[in-house]
C-alpha positions as CSV (number, residue, x, y, z in Angstrom):
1,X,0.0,0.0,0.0
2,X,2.9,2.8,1.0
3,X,4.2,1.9,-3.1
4,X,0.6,2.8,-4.3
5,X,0.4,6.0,-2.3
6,X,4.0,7.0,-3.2
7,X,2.6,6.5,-6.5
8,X,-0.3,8.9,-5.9
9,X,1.3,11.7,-4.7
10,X,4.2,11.2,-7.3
11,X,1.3,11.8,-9.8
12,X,-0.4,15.0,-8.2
13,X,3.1,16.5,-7.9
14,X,3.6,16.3,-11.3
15,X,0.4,17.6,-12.1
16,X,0.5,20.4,-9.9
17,X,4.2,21.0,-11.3
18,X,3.0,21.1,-14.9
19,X,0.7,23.5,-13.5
20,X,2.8,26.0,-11.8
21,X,5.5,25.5,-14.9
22,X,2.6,25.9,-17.1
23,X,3.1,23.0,-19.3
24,X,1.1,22.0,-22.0
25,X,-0.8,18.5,-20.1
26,X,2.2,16.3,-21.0
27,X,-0.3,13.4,-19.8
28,X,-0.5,10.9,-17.4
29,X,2.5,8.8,-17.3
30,X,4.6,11.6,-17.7
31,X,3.1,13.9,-15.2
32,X,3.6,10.3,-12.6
33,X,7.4,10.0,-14.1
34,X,8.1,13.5,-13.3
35,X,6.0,13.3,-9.6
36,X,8.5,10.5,-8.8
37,X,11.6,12.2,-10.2
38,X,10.9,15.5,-8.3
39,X,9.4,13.3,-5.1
40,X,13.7,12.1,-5.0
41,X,15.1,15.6,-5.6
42,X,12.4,17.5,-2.9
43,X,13.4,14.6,-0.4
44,X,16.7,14.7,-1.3
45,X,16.4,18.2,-0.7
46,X,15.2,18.2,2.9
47,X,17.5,16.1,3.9
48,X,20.6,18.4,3.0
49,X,18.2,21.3,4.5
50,X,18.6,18.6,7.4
51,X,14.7,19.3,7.7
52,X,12.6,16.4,9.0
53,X,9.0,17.1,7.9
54,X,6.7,14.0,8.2
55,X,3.3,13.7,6.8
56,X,1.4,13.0,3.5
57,X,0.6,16.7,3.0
58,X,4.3,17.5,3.5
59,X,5.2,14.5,1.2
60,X,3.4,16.3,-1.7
61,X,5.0,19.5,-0.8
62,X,7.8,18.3,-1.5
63,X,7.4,16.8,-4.2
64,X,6.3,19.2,-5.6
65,X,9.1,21.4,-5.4
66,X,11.4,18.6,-6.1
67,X,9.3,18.5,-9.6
68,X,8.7,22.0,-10.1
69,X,13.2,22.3,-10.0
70,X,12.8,19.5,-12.2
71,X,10.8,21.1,-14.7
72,X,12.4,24.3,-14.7
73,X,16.6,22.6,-15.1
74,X,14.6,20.6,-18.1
75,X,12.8,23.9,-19.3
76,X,16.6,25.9,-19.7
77,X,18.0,23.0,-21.7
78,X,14.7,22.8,-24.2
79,X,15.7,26.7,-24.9
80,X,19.0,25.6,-25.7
């Protein structure tokens, strides 16, 4: 169950990420790849921050950020 709900909050992250980034609804597989991706940056994040936030709602959070970075560092080397 705790793979399914990583899986779930990987997929509104990248959603809400394509959002903020204003993408163009890259769809639904790649809005769950790019949840996941930024769930590992945001939490790799925190822990340099040496932050300890617990929680689902602070799971999403970041994540989110973790995909929103991950959007943007992919967004300057399209414009390349």
């Amino acid at each position: 169950m705790h793979f399914i709900g990583f899986l779930i909050i990987g997929l509104i992250a990248g959603y809400i990420a394509e959002r903020v980034m204003r993408g163009r609804g890259a769809g639904l597989v790649i809005n769950l790849i790019v949840g996941v991706i930024g769930a590992y940056i945001g939490g790799w994040l925190v822990g340099v921050l040496g932050l300890h936030l617990e929680g689902t709602i602070w799971s999403l959070i970041t994540a989110v950020i973790g995909a929103v970075i991950l959007l943007f560092i992919v967004g300057l080397f399209k414009k390349s």
